[in-house]
Backbone as CSV, one residue per row, in Angstrom:
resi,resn,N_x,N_y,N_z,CA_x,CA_y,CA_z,C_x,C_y,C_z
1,UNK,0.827,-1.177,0.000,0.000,0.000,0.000,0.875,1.245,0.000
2,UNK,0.166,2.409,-0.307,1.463,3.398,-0.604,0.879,3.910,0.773
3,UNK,2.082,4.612,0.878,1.935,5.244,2.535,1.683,7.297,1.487
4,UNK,0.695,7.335,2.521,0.631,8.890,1.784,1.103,9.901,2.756
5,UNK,2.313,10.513,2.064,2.624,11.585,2.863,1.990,12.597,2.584
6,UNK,2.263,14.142,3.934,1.649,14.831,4.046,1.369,15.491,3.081
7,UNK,2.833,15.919,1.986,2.884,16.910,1.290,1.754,16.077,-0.361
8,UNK,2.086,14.548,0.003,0.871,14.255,-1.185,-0.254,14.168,-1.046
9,UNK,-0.409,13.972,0.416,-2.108,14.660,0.638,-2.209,16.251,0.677
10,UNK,-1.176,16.835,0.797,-1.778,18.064,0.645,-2.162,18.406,-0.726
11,UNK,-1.348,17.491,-1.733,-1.591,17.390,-3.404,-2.570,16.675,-3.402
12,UNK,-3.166,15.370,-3.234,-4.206,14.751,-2.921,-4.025,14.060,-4.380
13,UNK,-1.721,16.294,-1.980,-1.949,16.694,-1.558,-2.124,17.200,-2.359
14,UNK,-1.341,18.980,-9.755,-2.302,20.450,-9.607,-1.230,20.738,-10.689
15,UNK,-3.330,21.554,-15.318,-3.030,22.129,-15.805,-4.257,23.007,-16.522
16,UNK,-4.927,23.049,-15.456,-6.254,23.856,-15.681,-5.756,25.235,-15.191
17,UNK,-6.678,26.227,-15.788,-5.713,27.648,-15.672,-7.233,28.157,-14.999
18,UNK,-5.878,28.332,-13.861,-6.787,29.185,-12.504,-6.481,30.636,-12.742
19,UNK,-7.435,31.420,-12.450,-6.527,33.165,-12.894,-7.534,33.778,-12.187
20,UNK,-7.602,35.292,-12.315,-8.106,35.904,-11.296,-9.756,35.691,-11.873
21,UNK,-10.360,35.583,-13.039,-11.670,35.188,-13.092,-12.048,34.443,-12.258
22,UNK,-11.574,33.230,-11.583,-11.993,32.212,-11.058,-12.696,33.090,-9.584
23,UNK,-12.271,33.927,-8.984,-12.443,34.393,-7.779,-13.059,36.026,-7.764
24,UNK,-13.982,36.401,-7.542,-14.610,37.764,-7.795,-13.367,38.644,-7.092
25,UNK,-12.610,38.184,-5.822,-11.971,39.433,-5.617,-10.888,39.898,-6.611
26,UNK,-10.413,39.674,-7.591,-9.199,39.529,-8.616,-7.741,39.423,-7.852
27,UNK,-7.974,38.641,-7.025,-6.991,38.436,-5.981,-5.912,36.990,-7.329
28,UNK,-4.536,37.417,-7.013,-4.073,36.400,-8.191,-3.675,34.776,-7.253
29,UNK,-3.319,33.584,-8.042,-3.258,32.802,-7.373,-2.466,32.793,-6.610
30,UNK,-1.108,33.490,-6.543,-0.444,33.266,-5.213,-0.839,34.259,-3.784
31,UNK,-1.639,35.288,-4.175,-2.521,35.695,-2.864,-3.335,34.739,-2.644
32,UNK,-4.305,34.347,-2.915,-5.568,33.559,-2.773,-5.097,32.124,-1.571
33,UNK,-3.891,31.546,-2.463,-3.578,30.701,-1.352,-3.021,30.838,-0.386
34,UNK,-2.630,31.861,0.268,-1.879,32.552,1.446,-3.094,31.975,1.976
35,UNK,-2.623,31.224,3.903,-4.147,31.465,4.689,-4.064,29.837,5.236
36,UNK,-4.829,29.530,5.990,-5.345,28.548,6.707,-5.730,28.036,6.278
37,UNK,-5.872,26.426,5.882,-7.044,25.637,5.208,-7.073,24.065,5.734
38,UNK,-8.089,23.641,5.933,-8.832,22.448,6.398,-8.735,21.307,5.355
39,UNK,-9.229,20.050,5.334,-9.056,19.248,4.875,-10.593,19.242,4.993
40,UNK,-11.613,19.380,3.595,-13.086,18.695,3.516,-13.002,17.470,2.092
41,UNK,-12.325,17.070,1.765,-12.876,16.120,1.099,-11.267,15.598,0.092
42,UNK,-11.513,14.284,0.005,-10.327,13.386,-0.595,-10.724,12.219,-1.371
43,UNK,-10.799,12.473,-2.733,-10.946,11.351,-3.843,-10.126,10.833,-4.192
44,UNK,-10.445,9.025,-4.979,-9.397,8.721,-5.605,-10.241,8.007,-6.923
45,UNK,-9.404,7.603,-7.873,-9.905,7.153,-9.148,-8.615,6.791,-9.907
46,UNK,-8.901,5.768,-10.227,-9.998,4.436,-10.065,-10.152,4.425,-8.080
47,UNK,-10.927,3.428,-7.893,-10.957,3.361,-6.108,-9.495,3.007,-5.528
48,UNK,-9.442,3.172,-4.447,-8.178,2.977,-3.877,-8.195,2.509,-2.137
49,UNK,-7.236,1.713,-1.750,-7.302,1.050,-0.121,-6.397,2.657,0.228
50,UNK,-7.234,3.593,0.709,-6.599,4.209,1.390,-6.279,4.214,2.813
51,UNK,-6.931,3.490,3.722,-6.841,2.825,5.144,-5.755,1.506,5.323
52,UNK,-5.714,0.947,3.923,-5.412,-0.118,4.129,-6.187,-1.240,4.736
53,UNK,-7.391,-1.020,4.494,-7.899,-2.387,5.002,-8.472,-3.142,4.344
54,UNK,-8.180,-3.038,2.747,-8.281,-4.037,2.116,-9.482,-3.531,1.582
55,UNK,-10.089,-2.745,1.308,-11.058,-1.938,0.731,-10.537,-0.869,-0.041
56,UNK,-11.410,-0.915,-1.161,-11.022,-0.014,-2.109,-12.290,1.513,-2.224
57,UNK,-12.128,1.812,-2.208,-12.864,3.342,-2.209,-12.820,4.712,-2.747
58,UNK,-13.597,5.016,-2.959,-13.465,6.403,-4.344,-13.088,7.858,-3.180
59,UNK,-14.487,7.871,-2.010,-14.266,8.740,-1.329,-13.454,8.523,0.434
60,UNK,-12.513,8.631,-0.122,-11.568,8.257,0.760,-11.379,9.437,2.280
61,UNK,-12.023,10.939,1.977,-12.531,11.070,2.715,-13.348,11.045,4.619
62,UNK,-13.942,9.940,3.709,-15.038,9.184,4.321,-14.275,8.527,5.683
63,UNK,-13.170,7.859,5.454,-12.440,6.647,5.740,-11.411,7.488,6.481
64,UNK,-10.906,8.963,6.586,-10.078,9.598,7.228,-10.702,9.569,8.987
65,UNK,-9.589,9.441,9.284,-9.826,9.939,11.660,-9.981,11.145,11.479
66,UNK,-11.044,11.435,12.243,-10.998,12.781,13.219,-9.515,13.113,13.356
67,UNK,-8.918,12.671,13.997,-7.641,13.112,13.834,-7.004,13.390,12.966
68,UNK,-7.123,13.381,11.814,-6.428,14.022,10.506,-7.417,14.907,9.811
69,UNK,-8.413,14.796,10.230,-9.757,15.916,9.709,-9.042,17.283,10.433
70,UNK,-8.861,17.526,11.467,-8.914,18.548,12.521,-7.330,19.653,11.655
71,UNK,-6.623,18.768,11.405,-5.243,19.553,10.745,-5.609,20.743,10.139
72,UNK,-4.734,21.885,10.503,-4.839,22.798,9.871,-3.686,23.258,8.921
73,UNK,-3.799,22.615,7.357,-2.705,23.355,6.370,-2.306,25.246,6.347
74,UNK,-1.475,25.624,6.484,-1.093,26.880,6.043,0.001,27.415,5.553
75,UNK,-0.678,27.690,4.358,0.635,28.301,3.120,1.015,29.969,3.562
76,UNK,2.394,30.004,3.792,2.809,31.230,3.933,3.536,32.440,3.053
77,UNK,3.072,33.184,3.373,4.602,34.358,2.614,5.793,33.648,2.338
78,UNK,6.407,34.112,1.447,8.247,33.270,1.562,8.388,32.038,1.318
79,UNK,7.177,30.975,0.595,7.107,29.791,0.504,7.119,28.980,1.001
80,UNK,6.547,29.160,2.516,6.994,27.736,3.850,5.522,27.552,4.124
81,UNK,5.379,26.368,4.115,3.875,25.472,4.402,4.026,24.838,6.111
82,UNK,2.995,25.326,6.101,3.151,23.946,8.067,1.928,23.671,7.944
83,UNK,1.961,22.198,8.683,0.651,21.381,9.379,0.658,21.319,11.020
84,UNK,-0.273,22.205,11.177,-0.961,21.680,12.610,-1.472,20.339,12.870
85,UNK,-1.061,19.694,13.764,-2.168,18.869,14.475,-3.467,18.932,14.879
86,UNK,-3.893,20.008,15.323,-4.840,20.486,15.772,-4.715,19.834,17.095
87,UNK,-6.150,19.642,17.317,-6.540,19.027,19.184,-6.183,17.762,18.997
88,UNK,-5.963,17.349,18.112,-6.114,15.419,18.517,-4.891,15.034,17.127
89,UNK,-4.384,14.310,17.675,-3.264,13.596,17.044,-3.440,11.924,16.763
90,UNK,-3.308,11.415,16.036,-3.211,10.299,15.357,-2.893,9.247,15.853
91,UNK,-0.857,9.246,16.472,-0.041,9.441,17.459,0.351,10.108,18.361
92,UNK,0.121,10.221,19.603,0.848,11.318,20.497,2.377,11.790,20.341
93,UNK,3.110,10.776,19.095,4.689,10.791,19.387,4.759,12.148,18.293
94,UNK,3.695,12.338,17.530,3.653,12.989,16.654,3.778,14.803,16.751
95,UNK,4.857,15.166,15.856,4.708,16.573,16.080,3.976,17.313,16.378
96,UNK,3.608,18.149,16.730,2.059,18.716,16.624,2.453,19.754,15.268
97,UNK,3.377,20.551,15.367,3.939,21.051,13.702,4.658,20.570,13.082
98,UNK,4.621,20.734,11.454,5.575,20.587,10.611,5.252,21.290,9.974
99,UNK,6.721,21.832,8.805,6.685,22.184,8.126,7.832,21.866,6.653
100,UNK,7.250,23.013,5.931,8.141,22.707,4.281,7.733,23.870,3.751
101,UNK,8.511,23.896,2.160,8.865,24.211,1.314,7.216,24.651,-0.237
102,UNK,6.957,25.121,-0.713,5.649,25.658,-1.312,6.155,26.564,-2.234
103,UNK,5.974,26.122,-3.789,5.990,27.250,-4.658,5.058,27.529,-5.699
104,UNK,4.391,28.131,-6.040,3.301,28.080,-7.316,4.490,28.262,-8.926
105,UNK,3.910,27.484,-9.807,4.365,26.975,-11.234,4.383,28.794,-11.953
106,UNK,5.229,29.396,-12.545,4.969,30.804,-13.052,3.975,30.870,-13.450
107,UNK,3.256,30.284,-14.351,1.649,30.610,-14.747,1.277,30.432,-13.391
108,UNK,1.485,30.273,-12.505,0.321,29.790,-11.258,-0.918,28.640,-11.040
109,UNK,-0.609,27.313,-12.159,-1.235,26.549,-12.037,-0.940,25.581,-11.552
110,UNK,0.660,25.234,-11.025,0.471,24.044,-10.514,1.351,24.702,-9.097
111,UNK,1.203,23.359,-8.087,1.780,23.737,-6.920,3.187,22.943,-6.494
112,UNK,3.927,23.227,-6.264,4.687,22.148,-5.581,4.971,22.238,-4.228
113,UNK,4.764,21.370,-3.418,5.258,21.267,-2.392,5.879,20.138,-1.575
114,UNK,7.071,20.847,-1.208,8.257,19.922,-0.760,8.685,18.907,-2.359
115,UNK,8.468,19.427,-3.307,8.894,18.351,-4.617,7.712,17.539,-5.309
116,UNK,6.773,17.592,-4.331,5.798,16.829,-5.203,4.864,17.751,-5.690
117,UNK,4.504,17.523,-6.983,3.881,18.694,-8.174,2.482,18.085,-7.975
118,UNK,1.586,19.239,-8.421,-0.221,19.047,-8.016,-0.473,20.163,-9.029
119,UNK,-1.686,19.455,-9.991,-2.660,21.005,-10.699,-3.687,21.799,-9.638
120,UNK,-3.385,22.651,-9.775,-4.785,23.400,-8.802,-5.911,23.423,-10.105
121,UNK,-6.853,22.675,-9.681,-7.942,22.726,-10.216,-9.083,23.243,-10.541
122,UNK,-9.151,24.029,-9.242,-10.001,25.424,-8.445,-9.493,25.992,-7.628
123,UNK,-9.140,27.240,-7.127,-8.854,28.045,-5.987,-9.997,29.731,-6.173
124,UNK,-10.299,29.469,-5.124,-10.886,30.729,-4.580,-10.482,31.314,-3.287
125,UNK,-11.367,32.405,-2.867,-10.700,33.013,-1.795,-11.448,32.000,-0.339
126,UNK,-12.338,30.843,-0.766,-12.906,30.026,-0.003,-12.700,28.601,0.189
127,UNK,-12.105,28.071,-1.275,-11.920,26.616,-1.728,-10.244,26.328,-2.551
128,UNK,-9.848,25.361,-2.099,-8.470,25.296,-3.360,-8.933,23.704,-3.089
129,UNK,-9.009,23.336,-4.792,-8.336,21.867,-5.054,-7.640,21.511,-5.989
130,UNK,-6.692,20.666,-5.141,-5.710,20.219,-5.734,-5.764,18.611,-6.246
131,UNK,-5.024,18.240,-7.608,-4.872,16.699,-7.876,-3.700,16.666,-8.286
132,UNK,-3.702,14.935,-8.306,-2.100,14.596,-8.353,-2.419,13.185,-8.753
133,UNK,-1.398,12.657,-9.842,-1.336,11.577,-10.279,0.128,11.045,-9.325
134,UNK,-0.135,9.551,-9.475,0.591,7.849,-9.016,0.414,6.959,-9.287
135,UNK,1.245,6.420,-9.432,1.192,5.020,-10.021,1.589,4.083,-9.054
136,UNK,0.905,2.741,-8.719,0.881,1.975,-7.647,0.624,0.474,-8.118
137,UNK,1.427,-0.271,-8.681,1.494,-1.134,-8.675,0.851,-1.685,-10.337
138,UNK,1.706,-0.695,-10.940,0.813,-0.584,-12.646,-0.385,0.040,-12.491
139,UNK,-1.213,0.538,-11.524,-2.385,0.812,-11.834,-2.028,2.681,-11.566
140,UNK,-2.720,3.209,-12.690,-2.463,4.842,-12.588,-3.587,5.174,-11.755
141,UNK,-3.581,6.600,-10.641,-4.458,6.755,-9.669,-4.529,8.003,-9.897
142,UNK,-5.392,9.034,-9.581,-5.604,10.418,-9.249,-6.122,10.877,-7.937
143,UNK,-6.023,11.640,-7.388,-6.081,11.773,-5.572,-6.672,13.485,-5.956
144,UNK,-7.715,13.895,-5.444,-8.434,15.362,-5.706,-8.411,15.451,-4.472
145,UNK,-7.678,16.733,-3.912,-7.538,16.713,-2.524,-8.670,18.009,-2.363
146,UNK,-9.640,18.525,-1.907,-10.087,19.576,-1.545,-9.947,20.238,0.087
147,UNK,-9.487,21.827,0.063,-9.902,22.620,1.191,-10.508,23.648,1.595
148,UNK,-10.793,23.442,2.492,-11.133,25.023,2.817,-10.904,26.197,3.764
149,UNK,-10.961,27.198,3.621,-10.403,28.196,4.098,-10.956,28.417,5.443
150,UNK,-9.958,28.464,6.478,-10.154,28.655,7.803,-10.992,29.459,8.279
């Protein structure tokens, strides 16, 4: 099973052209994603064992702990990303922060963070989603990570 790190759930953890139409304030994409954002929703396609328990599932979502719901992503000035823990941790051994590295693609459509590349699919001054392709065992996957703004 692939183990999903943070920075590929934060791609989910992104070549659709996001621009200031997308968002009434004409705020451009690297303002827009400045800010706090939540974790509401995580697809995969074709289905995928994202728990690992031997189940395959589209809305993977569904299948996340409270404890990884509660995280709070935030992209900063200067390109540094951190994850909160929030109130409840997974593991107690577990940081309660981390952080990394965040740059938007010059057009501003794709994201990278910490090295792994994502299309932003949508961003507003309320919603950003991001996808990301993998390949797992010959089978190609897509992961639509959606958030929202704190």
């Amino acid at each position: 099973m692939r183990t999903v790190t943070l920075a590929s759930l934060i791609l989910a953890l992104i070549n659709f052209n996001c621009s200031k139409k997308d968002d009434p304030s004409g705020k451009t994409n690297a303002e827009l994603i400045l800010g706090d954002w939540i974790v509401t929703g995580l697809t995969f396609s074709p289905m995928y064992d994202y728990d690992g328990d031997g189940l395959k599932e589209t809305n993977a979502f569904s299948k996340m702990e409270p404890c990884e719901k509660d995280n709070t992503v935030s992209f900063l000035a200067g390109g540094v990303w951190k994850n909160d823990e929030g109130e409840t941790k997974c593991d107690p051994a577990d940081l309660q922060t981390l952080t990394g590295v965040w740059e938007l693609s010059a057009n501003q459509t794709t994201l990278n963070i910490d090295g792994d590349i994502a299309e932003i699919k949508f961003l507003s001054n309320t919603t950003l989603t991001i996808e990301q392709e993998f390949t797992e065992m010959g089978v190609d996957y897509t992961q639509t990570l959606t958030l929202q703004r704190k």
